[in-house]
C-alpha positions as CSV (number, residue, x, y, z in Angstrom):
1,X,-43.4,-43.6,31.8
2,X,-42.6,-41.4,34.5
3,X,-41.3,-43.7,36.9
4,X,-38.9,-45.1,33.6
5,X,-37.7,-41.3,33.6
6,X,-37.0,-41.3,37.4
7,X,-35.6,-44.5,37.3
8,X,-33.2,-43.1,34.4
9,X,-32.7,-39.9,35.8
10,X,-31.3,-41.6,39.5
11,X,-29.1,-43.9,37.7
12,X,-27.3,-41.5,35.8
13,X,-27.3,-38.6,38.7
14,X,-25.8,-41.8,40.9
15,X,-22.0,-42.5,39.3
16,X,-21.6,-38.4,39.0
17,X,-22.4,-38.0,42.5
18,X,-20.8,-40.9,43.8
19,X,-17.6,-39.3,42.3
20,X,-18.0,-36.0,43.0
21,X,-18.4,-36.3,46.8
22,X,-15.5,-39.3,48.2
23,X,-16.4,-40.6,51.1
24,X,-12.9,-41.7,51.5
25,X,-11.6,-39.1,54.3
26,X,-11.6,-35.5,56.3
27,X,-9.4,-34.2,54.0
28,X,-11.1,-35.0,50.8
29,X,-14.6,-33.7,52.3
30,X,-13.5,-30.8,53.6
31,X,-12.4,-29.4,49.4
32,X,-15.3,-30.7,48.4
33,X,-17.8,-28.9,50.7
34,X,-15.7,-25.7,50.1
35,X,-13.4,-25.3,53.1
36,X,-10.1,-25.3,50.3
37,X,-6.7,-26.2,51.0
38,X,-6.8,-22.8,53.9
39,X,-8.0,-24.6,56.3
40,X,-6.7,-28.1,55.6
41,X,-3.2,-26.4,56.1
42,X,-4.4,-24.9,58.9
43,X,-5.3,-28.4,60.0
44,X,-2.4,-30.4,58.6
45,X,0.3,-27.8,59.2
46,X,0.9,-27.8,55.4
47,X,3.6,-26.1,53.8
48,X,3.5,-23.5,51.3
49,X,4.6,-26.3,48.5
50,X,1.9,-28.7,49.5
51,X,-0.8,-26.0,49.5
52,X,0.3,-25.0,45.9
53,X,0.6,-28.8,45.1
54,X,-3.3,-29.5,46.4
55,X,-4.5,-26.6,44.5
56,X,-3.2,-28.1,41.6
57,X,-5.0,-31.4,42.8
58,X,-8.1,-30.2,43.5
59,X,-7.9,-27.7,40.2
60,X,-7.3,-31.1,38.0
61,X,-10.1,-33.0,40.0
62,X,-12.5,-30.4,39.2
63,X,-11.8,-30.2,35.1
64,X,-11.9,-34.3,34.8
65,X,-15.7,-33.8,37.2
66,X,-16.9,-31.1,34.6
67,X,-15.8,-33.1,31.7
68,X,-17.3,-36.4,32.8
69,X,-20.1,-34.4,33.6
70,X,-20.5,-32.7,30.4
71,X,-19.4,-35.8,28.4
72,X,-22.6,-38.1,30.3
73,X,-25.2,-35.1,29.9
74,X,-24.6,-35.5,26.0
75,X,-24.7,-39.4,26.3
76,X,-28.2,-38.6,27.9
77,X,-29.5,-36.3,25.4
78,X,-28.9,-38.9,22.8
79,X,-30.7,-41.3,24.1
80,X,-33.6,-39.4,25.2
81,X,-36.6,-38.1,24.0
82,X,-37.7,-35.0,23.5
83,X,-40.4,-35.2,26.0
84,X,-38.2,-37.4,28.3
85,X,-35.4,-34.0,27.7
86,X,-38.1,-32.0,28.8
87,X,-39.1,-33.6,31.8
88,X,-35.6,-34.6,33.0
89,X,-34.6,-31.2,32.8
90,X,-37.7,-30.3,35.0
91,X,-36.3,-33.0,37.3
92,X,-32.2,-31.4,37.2
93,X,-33.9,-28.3,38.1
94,X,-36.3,-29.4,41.3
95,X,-33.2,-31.9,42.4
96,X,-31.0,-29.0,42.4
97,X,-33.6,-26.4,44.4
98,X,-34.2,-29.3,46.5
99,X,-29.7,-29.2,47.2
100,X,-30.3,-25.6,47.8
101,X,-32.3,-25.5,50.2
C-alpha cells in the first residue's frame, strides 16, 4: 500500500515539476530560481519595455502554474482516500523539508 501511494504521489509531483522548472535555456532558469527579469536585463541589455513585457510573462506563467497546480491537487483528493490524504500530505510535507534544505 505504501509503495502504491509513493508510486502515486511521484507520478503526480512529476508533470507539475516538469513544468514548473524548463530545462529549455539560461534565461528561463534564471526566473525560475529567483534571479527576475534584474539581472536578465543586466545580462541581455534589456530595455525598459522588454523588462515590463517579461514581468508580464513570468507574472502570467506563474497564475496558469498555481492554477494547474491547484486544479491537479483537487483531482488528487478525489481519488484518494482518506488514509491515502493523510499520508500523501505527510509525504508533500517531508518532500518539501527535504527542497529546503
Amino acid at each position: 500500500m505504501n509503495k502504491k501511494i509513493l508510486f502515486l504521489s511521484l507520478a503526480m509531483a512529476l508533470p507539475v515539476t516538469a513544468f514548473a522548472v524548463p530545462g529549455q535555456g539560461q534565461a528561463e532558469s534564471w526566473h525560475h530560481h529567483g534571479h527576475g527579469v534584474e539581472q536578465l536585463s543586466k545580462a541581455l541589455e534589456l530595455t525598459k519595455d522588454q523588462q515590463a513585457k517579461l514581468e508580464g510573462i513570468f507574472s502570467q506563467q506563474r497564475e496558469k502554474i498555481q492554477a494547474l497546480h491547484e486544479e491537479s491537487q483537487a483531482a488528487i483528493k478525489q481519488v484518494l482516500t482518506t488514509q491515502q490524504l493523510a499520508r500523501w500530505e505527510e509525504l508533500k510535507q517531508h518532500h518539501g523539508e527535504q527542497r529546503h534544505k
